[in-house]
GUPAGU-365486 format. One record per atom (N, C-alpha, C): residue number from 1; y, x, z. Coordinates in steps of 0.001 Angstrom, whole numbers, always signed. Atoms other than C-alpha are relative to their C-alpha. Layout:
# GUPAGU-365486
PT  pos    north     east       up
PT  NUM        Y        X        Z
...
***
This chain:
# GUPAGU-365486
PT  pos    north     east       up
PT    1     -579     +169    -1338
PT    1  +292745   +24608  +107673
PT    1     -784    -1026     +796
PT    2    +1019    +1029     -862
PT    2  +290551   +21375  +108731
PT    2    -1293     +980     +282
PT    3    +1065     -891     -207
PT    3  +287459   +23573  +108573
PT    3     +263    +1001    +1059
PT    4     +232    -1294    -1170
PT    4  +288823   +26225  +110930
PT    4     +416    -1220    +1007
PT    5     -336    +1117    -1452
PT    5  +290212   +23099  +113631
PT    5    -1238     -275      +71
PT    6    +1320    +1039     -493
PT    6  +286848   +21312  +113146
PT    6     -986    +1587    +1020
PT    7    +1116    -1308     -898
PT    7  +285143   +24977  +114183
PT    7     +820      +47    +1212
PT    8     -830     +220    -1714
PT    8  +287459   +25344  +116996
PT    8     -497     -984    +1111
PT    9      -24    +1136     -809
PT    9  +286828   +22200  +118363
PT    9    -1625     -236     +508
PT   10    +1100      +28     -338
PT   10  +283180   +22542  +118246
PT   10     -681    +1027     +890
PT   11      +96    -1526     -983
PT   11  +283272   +26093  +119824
PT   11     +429     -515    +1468
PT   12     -558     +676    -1701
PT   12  +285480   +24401  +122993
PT   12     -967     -707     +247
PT   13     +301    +1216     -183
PT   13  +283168   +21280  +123185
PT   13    -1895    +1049     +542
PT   14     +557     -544      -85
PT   14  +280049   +23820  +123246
PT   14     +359    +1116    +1537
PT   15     -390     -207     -951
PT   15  +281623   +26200  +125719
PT   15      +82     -825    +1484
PT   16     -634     +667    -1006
PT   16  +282832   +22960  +128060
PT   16    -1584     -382     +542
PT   17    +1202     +419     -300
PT   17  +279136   +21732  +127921
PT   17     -639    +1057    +1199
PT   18     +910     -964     -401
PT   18  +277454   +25069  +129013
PT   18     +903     +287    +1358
PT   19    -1107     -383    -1461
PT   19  +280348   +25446  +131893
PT   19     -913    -1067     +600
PT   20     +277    +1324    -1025
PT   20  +279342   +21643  +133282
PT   20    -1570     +329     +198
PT   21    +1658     -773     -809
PT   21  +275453   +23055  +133064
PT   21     -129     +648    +1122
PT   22       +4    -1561    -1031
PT   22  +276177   +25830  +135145
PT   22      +89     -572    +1277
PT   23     -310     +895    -1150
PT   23  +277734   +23569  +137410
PT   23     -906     -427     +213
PT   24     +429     +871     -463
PT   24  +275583   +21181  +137849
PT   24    -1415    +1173     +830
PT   25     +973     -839     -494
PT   25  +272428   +23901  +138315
PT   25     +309     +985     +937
PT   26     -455    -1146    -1488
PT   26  +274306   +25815  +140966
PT   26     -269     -208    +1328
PT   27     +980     +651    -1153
PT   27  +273153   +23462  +143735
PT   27    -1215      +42     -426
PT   28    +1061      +58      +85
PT   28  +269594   +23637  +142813
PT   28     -332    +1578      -69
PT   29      +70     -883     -409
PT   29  +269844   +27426  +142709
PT   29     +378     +506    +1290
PT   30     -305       -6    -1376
PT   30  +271437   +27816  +146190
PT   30    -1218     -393     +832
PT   31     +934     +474     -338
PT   31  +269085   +25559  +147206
PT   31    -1186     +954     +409
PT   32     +986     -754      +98
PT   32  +266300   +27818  +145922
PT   32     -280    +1293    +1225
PT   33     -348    -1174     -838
PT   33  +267917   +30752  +147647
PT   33     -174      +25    +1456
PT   34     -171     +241    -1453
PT   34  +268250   +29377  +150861
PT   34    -1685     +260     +775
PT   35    +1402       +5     -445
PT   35  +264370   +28331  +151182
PT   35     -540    +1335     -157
PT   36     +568    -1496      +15
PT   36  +263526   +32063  +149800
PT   36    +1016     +893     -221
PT   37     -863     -984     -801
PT   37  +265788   +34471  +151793
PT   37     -360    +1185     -851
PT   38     +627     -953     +285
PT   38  +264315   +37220  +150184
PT   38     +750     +357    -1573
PT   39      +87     +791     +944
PT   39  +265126   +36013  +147056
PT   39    +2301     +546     -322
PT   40    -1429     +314     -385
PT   40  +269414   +36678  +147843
PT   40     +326    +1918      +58
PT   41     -322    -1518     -239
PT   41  +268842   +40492  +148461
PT   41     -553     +872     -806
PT   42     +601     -808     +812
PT   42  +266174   +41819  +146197
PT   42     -240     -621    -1056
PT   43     +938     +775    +1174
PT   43  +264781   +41035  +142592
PT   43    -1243     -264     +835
PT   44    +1319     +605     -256
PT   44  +261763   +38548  +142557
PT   44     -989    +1731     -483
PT   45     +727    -1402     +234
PT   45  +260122   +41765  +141044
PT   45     -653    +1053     +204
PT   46     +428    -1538    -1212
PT   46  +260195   +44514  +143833
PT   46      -31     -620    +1217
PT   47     +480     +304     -804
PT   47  +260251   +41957  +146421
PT   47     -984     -780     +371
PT   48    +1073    +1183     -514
PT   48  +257450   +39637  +146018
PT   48    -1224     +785     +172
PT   49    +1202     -821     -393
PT   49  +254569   +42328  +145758
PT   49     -118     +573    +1025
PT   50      -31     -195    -1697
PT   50  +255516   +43733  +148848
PT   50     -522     -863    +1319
PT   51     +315    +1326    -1092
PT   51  +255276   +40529  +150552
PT   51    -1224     -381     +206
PT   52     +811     +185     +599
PT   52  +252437   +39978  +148974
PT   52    -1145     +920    +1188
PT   53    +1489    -1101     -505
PT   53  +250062   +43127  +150249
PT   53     +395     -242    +1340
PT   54     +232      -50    -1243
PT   54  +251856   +42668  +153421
PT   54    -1132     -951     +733
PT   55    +1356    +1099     +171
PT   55  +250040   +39554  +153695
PT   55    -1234      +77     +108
PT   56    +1509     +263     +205
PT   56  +246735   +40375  +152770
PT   56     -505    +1622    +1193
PT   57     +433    -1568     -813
PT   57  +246992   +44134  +155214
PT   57      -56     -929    +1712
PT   58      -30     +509    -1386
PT   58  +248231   +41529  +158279
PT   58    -1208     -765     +223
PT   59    +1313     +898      +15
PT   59  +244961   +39118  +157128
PT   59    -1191     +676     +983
PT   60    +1546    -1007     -120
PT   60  +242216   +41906  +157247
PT   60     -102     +612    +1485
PT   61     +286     -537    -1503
PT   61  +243133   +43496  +160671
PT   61     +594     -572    +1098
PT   62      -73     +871    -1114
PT   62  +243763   +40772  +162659
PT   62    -1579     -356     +189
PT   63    +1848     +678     -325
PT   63  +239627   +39953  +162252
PT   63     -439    +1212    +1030
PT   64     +208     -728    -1283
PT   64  +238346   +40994  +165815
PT   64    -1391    +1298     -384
PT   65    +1651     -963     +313
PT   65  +235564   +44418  +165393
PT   65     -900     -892    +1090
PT   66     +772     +341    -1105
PT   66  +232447   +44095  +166613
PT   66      -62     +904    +1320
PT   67     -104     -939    -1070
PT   67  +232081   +45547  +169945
PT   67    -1494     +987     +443
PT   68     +973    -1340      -50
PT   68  +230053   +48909  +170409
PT   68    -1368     -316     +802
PT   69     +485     +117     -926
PT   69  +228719   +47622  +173790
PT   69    -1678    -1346     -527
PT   70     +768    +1197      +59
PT   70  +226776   +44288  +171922
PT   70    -1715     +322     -866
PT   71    +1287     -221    +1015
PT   71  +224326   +46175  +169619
PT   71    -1219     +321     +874
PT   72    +1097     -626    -1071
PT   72  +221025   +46442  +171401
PT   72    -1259    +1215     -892
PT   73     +655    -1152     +558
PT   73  +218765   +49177  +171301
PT   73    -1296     -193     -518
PT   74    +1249     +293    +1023
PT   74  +216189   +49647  +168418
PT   74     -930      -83     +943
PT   75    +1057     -780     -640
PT   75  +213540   +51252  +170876
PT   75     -545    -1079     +973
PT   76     +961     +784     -690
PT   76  +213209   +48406  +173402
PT   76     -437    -1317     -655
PT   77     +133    +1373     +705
PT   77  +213317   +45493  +171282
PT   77     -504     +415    -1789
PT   78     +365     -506     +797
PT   78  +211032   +47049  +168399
PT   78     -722    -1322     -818
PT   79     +889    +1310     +537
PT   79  +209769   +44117  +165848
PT   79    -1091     +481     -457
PT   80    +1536      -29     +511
PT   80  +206289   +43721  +165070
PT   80     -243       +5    -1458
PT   81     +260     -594    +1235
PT   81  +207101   +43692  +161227
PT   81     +689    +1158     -604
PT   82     -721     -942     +706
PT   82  +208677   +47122  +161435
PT   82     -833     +835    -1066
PT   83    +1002     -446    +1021
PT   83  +207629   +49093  +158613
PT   83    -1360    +1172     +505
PT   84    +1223     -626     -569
PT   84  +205615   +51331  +160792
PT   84     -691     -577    +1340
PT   85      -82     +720     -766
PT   85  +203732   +49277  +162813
PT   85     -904     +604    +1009
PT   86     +478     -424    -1098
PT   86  +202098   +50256  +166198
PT   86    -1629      +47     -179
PT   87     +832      -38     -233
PT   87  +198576   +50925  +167152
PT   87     -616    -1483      -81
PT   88     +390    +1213      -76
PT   88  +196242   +47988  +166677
PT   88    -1598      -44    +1350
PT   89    +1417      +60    -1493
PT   89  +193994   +47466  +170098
PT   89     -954     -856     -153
PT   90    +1059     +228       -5
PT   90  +190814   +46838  +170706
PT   90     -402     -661    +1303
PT   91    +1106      +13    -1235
PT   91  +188926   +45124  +173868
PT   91    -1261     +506     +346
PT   92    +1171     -905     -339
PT   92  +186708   +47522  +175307
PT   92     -890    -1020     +896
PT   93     +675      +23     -502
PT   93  +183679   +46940  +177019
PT   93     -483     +834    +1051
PT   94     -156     -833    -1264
PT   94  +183819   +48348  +180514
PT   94     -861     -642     +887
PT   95     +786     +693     -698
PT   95  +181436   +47970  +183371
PT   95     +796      -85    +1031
PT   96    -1074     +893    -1228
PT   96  +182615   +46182  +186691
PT   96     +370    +1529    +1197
PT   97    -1118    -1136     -552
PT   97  +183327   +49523  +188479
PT   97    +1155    +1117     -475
PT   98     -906     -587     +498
PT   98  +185089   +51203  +185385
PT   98    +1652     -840     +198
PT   99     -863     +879     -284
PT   99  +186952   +48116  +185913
PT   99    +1031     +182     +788
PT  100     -582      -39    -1740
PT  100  +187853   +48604  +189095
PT  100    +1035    +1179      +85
PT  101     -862    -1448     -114
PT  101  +188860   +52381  +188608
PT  101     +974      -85     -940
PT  102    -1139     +513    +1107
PT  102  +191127   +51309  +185641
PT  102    +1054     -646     +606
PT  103     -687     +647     -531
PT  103  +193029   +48647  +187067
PT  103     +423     +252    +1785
PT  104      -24     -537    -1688
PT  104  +193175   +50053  +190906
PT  104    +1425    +1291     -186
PT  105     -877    -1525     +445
PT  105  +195081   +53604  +189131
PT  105    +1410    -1234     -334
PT  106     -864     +897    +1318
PT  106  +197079   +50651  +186414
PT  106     +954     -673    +1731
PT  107      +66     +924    -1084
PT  107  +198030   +48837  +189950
PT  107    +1481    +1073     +926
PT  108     -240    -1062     -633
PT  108  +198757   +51836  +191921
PT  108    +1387     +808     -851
PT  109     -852     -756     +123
PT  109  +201212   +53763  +189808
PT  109    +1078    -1476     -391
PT  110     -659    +1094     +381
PT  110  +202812   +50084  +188730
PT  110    +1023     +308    +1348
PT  111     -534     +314    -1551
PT  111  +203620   +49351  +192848
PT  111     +887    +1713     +287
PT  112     -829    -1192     -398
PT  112  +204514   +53764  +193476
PT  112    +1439      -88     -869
PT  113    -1549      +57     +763
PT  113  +207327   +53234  +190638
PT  113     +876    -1206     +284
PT  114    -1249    +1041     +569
PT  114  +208894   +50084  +191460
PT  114     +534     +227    +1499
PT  115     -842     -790    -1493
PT  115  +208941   +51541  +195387
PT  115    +1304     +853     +115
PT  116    -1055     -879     +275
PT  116  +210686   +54051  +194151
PT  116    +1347      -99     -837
PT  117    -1357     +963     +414
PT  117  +213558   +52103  +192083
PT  117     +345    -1053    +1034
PT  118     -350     +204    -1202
PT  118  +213850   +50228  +195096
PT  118     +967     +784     +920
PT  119     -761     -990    -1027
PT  119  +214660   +53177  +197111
PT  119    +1235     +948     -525
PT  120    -1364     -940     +634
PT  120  +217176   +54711  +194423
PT  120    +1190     -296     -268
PT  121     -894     +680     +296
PT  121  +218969   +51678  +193525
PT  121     +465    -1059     +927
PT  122     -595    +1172     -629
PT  122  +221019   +48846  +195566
PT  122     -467    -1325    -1209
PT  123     +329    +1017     +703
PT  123  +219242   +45748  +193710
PT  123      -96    -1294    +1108
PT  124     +867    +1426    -1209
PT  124  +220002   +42317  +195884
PT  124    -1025    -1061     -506
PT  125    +1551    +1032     -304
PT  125  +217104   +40521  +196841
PT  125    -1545     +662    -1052
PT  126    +1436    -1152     +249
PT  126  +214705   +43376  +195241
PT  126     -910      +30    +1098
PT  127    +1157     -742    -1090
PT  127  +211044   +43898  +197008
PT  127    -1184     +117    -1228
PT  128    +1678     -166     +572
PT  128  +207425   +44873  +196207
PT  128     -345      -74     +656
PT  129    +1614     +210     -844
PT  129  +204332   +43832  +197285
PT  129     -880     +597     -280
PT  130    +1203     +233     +808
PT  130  +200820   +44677  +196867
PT  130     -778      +40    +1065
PT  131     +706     +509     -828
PT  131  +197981   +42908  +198415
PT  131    -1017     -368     -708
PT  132    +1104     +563     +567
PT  132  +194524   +42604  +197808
PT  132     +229     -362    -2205
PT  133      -85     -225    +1727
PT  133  +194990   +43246  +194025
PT  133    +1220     -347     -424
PT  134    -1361     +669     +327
PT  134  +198306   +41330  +193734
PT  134    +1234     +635     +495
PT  135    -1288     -765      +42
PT  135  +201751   +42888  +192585
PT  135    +1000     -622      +85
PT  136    -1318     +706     -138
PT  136  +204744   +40949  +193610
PT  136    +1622     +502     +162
PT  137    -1588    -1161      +82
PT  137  +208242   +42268  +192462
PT  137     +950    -1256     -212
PT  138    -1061     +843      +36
PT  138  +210919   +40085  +193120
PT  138    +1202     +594      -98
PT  139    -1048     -189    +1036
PT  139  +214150   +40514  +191282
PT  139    +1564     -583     +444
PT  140    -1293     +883     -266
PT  140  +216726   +38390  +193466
PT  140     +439     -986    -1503
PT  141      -80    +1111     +874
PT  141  +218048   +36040  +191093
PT  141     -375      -49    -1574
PT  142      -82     +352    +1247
PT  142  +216746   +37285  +187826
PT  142    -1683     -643      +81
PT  143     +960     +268     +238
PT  143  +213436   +36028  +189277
PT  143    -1489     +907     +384
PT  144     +877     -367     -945
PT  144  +209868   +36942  +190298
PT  144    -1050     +219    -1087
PT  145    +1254     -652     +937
PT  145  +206717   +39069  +188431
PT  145    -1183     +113     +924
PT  146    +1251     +189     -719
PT  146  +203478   +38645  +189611
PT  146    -1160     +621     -796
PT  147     +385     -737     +619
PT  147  +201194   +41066  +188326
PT  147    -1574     +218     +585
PT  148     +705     -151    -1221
PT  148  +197430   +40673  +189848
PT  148    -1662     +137    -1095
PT  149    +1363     -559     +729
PT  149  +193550   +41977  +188932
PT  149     -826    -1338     +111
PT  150     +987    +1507     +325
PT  150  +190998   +39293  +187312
PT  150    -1676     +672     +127
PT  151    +1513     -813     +226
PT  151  +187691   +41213  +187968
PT  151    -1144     -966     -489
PT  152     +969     +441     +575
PT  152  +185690   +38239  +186612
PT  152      +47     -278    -1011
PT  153     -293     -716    +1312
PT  153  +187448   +38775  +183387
PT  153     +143     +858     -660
PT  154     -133    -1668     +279
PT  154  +187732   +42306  +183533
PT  154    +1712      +10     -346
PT  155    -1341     +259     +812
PT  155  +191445   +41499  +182836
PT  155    +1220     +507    +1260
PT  156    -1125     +102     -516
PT  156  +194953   +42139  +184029
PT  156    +1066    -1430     -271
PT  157     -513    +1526     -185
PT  157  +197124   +38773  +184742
PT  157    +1487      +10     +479
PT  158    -1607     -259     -741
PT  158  +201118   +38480  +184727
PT  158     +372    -1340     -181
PT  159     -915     +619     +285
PT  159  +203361   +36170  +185350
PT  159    +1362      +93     +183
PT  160     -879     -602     +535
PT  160  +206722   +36571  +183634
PT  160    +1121     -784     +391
PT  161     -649     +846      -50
PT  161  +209825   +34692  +184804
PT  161     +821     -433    -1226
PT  162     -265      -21    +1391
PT  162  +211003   +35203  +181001
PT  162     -797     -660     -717
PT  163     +973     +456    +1173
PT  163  +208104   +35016  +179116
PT  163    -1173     -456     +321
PT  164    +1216    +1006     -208
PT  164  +205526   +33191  +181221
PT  164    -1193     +799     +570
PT  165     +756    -1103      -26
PT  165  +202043   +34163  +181712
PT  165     -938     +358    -1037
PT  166     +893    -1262     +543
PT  166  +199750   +36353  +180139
PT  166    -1427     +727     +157
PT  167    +1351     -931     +150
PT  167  +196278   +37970  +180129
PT  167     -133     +985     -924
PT  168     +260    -1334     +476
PT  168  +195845   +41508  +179445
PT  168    -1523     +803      +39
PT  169     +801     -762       +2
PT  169  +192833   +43302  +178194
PT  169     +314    +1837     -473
PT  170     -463    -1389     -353
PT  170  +192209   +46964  +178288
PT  170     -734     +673    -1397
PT  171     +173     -368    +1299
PT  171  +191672   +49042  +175334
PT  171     -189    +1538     +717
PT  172     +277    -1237     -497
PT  172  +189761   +52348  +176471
PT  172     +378    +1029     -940
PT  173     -307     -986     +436
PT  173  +190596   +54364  +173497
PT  173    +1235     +730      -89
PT  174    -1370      -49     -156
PT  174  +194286   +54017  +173859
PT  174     +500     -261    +1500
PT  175     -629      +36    -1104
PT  175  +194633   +53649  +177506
PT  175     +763     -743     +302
PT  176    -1256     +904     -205
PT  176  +196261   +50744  +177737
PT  176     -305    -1700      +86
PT  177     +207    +1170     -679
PT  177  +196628   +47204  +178980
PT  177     +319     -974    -1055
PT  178     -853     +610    +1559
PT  178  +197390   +44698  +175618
PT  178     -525    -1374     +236
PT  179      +57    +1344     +950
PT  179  +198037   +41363  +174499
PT  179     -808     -484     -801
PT  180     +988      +91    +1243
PT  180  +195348   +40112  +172343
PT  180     +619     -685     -801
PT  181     -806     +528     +719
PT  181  +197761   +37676  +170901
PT  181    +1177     +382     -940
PT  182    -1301     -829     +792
PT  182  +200702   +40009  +169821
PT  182     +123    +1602     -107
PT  183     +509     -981     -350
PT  183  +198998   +42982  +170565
PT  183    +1524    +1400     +794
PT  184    -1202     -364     -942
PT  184  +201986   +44186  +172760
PT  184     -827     +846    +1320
PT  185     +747     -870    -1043
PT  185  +200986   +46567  +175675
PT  185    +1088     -887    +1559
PT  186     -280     +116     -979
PT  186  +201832   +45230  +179489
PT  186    +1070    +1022     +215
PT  187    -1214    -1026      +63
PT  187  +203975   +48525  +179774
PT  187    +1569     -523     -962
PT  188    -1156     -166    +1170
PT  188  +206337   +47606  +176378
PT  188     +847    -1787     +744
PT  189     -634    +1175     -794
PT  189  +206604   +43622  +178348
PT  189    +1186     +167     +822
PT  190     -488     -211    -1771
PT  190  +207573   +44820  +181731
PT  190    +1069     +994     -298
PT  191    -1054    -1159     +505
PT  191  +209965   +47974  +180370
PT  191     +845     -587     -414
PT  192    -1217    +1147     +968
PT  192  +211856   +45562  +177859
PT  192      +86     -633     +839
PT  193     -748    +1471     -662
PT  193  +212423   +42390  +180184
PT  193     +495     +670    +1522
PT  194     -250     -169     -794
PT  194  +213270   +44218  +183039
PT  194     +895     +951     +249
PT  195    -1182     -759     +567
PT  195  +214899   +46704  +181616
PT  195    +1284     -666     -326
PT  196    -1247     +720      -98
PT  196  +217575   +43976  +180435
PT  196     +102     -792    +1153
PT  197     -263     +559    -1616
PT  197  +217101   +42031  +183879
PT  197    +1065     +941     +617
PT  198     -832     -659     -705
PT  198  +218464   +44787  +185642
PT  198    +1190    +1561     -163
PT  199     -833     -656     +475
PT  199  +220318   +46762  +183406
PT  199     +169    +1479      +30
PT  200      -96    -1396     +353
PT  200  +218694   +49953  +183804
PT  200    -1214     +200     -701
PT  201    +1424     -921     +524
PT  201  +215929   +52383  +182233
PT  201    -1040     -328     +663
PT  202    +1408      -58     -505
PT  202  +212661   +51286  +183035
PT  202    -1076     +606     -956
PT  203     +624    -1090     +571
PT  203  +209937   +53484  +181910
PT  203    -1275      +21    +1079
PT  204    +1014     +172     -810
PT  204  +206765   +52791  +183933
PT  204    -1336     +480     -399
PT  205    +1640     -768     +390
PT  205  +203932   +55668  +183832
PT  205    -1526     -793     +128
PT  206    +1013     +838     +106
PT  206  +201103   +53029  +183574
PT  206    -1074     +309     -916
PT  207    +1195      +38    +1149
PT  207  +199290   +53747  +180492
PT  207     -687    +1635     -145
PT  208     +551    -1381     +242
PT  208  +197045   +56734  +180092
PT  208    -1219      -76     +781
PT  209    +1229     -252     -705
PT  209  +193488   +57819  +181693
PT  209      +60     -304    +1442
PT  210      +16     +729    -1724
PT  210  +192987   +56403  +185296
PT  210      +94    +1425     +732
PT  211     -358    -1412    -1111
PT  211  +193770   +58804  +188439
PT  211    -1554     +219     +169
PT  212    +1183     -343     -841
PT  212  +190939   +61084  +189571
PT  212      +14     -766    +1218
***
């Protein structure tokens, strides 16, 4: 009979303990609950992975795209170590009237094309000149090209409001006006920087065999 009271008494005293636990950890679960709402309606289980990917789906497409408009085009802005790289020019040896007939044509269809983008487009503070060998194309505010014949260099002579100036020799086998420094053609200069100056297609028939 003592043996079954003493078990009794240890069974209540066990019981009374694990009640006053409960208690006491019932504020610190509430607690819990309160700070994670989530936590009150679903298992941790099926609702935290949810939460979870939402998370990382709201991360990824909030980062702004790039915009279509910013990529510029391969063709005018072509680098010099592309894998196929351009013609490599030569300075010919021309006498002082091939000279003349070279750069007079080079001159001539320069000044007829920029007349004629003039007359197609509304560009303020656009003009052309040409005088006594000298090509003057002013640009209104993106600036002023000066484009003029060196006959005691045999040369063509720019100056770039971009990229400065320049001396161009002529390369008879390729028809064309070049850079000796970057071997760049006067045409690929003036097409590219003016082309983004004024935001259209330039394309200037310059290079090729001089006019009859």
């Amino acid at each position: 009979m003592a043996f079954t009271t003493l078990g009794l008494s240890r069974t209540v005293l066990a019981k009374t303990a694990l009640s006053e636990s409960s208690r006491a950890a019932a504020p610190c679960i509430r607690s819990t609950a309160r700070r994670m709402p989530f936590l009150q309606s679903r298992p941790l289980s099926t609702s935290l992975p949810s939460r979870i990917s939402s998370c990382r789906h709201s991360r990824f497409t909030s980062l702004p795209s790039s915009p279509a408009h910013s990529i510029v085009p391969s063709r005018l802005y072509t680098s010099s170590k592309s894998s196929t790289p351009g013609p490599q020019y030569s300075i010919s040896d021309v006498s002082e009237d091939e000279y003349h007939t070279i750069s007079d044509s080079t001159m001539d269809r320069m000044v007829e094309y920029f007349e004629d983008l003039g007359d197609e487009h509304e560009i303020p503070g656009y003009d052309v000149e040409y005088q006594s060998g000298v090509m003057t194309l002013k640009l209104g505010a993106k600036g002023t090209y000066v484009v003029n014949k060196q006959p005691p260099n045999k040369q063509l002579w720019l100056s770039s409001p971009t990229s400065g100036p320049k001396r161009y020799d002529y390369d008879t086998e390729h028809h064309v006006w070049f850079y000796n420094r970057d071997h760049h053609s006067l045409k690929y200069l003036l097409d590219t920087e003016i082309t983004k100056a004024l935001g259209l297609e330039i394309d200037i028939p310059m290079d090729g065999p001089p006019d009859a």
